[in-house]
C-alpha positions as CSV (number, residue, x, y, z in Angstrom):
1,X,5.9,-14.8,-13.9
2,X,3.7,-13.2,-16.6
3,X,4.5,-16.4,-18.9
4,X,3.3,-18.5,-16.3
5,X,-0.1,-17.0,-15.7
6,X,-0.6,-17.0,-19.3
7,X,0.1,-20.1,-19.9
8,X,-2.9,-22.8,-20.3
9,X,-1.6,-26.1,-20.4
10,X,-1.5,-28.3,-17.4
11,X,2.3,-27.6,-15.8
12,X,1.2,-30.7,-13.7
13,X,5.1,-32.6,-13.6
14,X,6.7,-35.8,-11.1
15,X,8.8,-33.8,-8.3
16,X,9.3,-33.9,-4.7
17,X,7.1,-31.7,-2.6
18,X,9.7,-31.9,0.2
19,X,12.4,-29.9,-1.9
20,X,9.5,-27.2,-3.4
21,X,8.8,-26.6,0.6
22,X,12.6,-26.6,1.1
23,X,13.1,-24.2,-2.1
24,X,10.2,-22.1,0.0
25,X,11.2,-22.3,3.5
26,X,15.0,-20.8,2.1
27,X,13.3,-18.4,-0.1
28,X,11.2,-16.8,3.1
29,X,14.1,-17.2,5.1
30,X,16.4,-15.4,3.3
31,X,14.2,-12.6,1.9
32,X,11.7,-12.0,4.9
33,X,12.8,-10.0,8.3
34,X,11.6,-12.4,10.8
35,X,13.5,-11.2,13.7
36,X,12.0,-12.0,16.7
37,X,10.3,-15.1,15.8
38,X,11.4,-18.6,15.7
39,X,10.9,-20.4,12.2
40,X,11.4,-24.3,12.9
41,X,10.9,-27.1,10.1
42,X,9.8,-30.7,10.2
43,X,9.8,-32.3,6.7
44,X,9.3,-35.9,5.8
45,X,12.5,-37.3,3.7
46,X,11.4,-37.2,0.2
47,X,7.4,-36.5,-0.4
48,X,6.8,-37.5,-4.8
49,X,3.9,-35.7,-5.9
50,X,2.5,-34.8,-9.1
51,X,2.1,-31.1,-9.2
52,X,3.3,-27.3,-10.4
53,X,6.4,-26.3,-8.6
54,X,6.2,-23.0,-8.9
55,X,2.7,-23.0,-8.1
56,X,3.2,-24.9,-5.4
57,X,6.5,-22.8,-4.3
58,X,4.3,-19.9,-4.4
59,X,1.5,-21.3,-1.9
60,X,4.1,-22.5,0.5
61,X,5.8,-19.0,0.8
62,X,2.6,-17.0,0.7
63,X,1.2,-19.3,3.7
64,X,4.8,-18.9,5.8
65,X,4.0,-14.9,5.3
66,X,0.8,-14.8,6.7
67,X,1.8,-17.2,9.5
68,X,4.7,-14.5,10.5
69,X,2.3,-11.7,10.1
70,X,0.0,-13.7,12.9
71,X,3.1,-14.8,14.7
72,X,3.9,-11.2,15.3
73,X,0.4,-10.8,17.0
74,X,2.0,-12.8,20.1
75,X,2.0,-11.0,23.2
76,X,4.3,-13.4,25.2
77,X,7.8,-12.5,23.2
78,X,8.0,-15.9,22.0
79,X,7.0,-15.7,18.9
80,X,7.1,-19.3,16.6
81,X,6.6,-20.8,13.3
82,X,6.7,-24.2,12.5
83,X,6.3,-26.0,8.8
84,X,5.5,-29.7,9.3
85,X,5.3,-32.1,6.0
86,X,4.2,-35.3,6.7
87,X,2.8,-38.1,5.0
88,X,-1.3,-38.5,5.4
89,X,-1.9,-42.2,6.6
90,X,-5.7,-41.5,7.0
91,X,-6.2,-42.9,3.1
92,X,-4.4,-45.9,2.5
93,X,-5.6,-46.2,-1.1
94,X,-3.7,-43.1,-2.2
95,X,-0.7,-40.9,-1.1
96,X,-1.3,-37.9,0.1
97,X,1.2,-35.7,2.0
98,X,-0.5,-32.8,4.3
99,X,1.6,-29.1,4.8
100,X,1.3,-27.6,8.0
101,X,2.2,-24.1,8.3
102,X,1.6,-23.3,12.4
103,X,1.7,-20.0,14.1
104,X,1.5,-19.1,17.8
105,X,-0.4,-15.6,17.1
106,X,-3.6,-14.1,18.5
107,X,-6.5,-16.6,17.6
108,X,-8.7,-15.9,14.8
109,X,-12.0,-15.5,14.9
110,X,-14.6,-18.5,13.1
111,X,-15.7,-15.3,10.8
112,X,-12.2,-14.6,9.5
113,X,-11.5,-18.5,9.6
114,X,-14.8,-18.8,7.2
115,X,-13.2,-16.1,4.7
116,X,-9.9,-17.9,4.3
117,X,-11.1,-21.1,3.3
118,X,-10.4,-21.6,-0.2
119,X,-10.7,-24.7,-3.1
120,X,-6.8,-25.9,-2.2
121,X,-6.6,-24.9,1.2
122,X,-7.9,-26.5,4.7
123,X,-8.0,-24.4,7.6
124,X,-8.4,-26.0,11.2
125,X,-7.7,-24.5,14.5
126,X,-4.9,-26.4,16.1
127,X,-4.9,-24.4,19.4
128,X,-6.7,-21.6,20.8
129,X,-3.4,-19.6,20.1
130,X,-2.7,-20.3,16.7
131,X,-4.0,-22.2,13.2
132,X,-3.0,-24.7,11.0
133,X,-3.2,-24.4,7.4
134,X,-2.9,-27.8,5.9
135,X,-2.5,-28.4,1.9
136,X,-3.4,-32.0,1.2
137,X,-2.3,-33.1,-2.3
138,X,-3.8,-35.7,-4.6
139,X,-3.4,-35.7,-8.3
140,X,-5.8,-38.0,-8.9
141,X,-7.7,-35.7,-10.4
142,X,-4.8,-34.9,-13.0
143,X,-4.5,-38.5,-13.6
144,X,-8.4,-39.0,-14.2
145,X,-8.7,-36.8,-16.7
């Protein structure tokens, strides 16, 4: 871990998102006590992306944690999860592939919303129960220069 925050070059390689949020999805499963609440996933086939595995590995376990911390905030006993990778259709000039990590917890408010938007991340509310925290990739910007 240290070698890989010291390292400067760009780790940007070809792989397939849909195995890193696999690789991620086991990882939580196995190491996090999630009793209680139901983790589902809904992953497109293959998803080819240019990108930093670990990096991205990283994100999608880090954003399945915080969705079971909110999960836990439901009062009703049913507490749910649910990862969704799908392909963005909204740009036909370029591929893009959108990660949805979806709890059922306590809403949050536009303040803490505001605080938890960051350069990679989108944040939208997807129900007055819950959020979804999308990551869209393009590597365009890789590619450009």
């Amino acid at each position: 871990m240290r070698r890989y925050a010291k390292q400067k070059s760009n780790l940007q390689t070809p792989l397939d998102f849909c195995e890193v949020v696999k690789t991620a999805y086991a990882t939580f499963c196995s190491s996090t006590e999630h009793s209680g609440v139901r983790v589902s996933a809904q992953l497109a086939e293959s998803a080819p992306i240019e990108g930093e595995p670990l990096e991205l590995e990283l994100l999608t376990v880090n954003l399945l944690k915080n969705a079971l911390h909110a999960a836990r905030t439901n009062t009703t006993g049913k507490s749910e999860i649910r990862v969704r990778l799908t392909e963005d259709s909204s740009r036909p000039d370029a591929v893009r592939w959108v990660l949805e990590v979806e709890d059922n917890g306590l809403p949050v408010s536009d303040d803490k919303l505001a605080e938890r938007h960051a350069a990679r991340l989108t944040f939208r509310r997807a129900s007055p129960q819950g959020l979804i925290a999308s990551v869209s990739m393009t590597m365009r910007r890789t590619k450009a220069g």
